[in-house]
Steps between C-alpha positions, in 0.01 A plus 500: 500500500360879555651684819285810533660860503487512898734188515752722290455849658593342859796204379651707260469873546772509782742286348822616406597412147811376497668690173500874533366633186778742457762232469374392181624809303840462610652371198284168420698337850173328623457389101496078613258570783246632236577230291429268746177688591302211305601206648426290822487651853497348844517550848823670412468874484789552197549119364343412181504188378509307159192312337754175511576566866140579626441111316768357674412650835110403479592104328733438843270632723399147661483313756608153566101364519465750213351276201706558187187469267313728693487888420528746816549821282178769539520790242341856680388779243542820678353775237382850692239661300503853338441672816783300693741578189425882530542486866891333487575779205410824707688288796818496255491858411458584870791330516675678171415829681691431835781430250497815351346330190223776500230563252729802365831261514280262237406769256880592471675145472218453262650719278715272338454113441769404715277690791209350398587131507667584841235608655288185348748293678467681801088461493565136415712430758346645761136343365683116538625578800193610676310144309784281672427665812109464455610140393656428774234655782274234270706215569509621884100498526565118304690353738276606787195343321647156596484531878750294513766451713819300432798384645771792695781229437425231259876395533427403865218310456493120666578206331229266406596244762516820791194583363338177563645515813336846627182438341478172727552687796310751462157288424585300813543816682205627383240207516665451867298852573209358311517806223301378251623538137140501349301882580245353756270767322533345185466188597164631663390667174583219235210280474255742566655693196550217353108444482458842400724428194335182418161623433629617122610125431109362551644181614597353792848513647538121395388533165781726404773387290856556606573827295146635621606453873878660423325790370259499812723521742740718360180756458404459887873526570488872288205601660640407822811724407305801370354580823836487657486148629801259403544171537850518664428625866711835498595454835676149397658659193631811719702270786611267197653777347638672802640150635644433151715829536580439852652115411700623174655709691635270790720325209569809345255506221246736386091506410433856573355667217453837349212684233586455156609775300569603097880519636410087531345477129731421214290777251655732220291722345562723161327864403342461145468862326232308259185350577497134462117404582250614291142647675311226408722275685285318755696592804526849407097485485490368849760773654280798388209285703768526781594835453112637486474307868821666638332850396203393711710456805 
């Protein structure tokens, strides 16, 4: 996944990096942070974690409906191109300067080889911390691509058998007002659509076998859908969801909800200093197809 150079100029130019470059040249002190410069980040501004716990953390992230057998890990390559790369360096010896690390401070330490692998260090510091950072403004943009929203206190939720309980009420309570579930609209729309639809069958709605018919109406239910129709009459869904909220809370449980965030994600993520796709790669083919339409915006 490409994130083009504005994304980095505005979510990572004004944040702080968290080591000051000068306190790597006092004495090697900040030596295990460096070390651990290569390994697995987080939400966690200064934790790094092992390949072994990253594993551990990912294998017991499931639910209780989760399906054993079932795989629910997604893998997200993050590579900035050239011009992304030069960007984050001259925003790391900004950074170098404000430390006093000036262009005149580099040609002296770089006198001797102990100066010169310092100020490598430094450069390579500052470069992985800016990537987490641009990592992590990734992950934000992620999270948000759900549109999801989740549970404020899963801990609070009802039990099955309260559940059962509210849910009866509330359809009573509703059909008593004569709120129809179904959208009236798409109710109004669906065979007409639905004759629309059959036209690319050439057969008659009888003639169709069962898997033609799923398909049907699942395409007149899309179509519906695309132009904003649904089949769940948002008016019905709103008061079910407000009412829902309103009856937790009389026996002091909770269904309000809240947008999803990366903070909600179990993710880790690692910097690579080497390149571990090759051009050809099909992916990488279809990001520069992406990248030529971002330059068009």
């Amino acid at each position: 996944m490409n994130i083009n150079e504005t994304f980095v100029e505005n979510e990572v130019e004004n944040r702080d990096v968290n080591v000051s470059p000068s306190s790597l040249l006092n004495d090697g002190q900040d030596h295990d942070f460096i070390k651990d410069q290569n390994s697995f980040f987080s939400n966690d501004s200064n934790k790094f974690y092992k390949a072994s716990e990253v594993s551990d953390m990912i294998d017991n992230n499931i639910s209780d409906r989760h399906n054993s057998k079932s795989s629910a890990f997604f893998m997200l390559n993050i590579s900035p191109p050239k011009q992304e790369i030069d960007h984050l360096k001259i925003l790391a010896e900004s950074k170098m300067a404000e430390e006093g690390i000036d262009q005149k401070f580099i040609l002296e330490a770089e006198k001797t080889d102990e100066g010169k692998e310092q100020i490598s260090q430094i450069k390579n510091d500052l470069m992985h911390q800016l990537l987490r950072d641009y990592s992590k403004e990734v992950m934000k943009e992620y999270a948000d691509s759900f549109g999801r929203e989740i549970y404020t206190n899963p801990d609070k939720l009802p039990t099955q058998t309260e559940e059962k309980k509210i849910y009866m009420e509330i359809n009573t309570e509703l059909e008593s007002r004569d709120l129809s579930k179904i959208n009236p609209e798409f109710t109004a729309r669906y065979e007409s659509e639905k004759s629309r639809q059959l036209v690319k069958y050439n057969k008659s709605k009888n003639s169709l076998s069962k898997s033609e018919l799923n398909t049907l109406n699942s395409d007149v239910k899309k179509a519906l859908e695309k132009e904003g129709i649904s089949k769940i009459n948002p008016e019905y869904q709103n008061e079910f969801s407000r009412l829902k909220i309103k009856k937790a809370k009389l026996i002091n449980k909770d269904y309000s909800t809240r947008k999803l965030t990366e903070k909600d994600l179990v993710w880790f993520a690692k910097v690579e200093e080497q390149r571990t796709y090759k051009a050809t790669d099909r992916w990488v083919q279809e990001n520069k197809k992406i990248l030529s339409q971002i330059k068009e915006i």
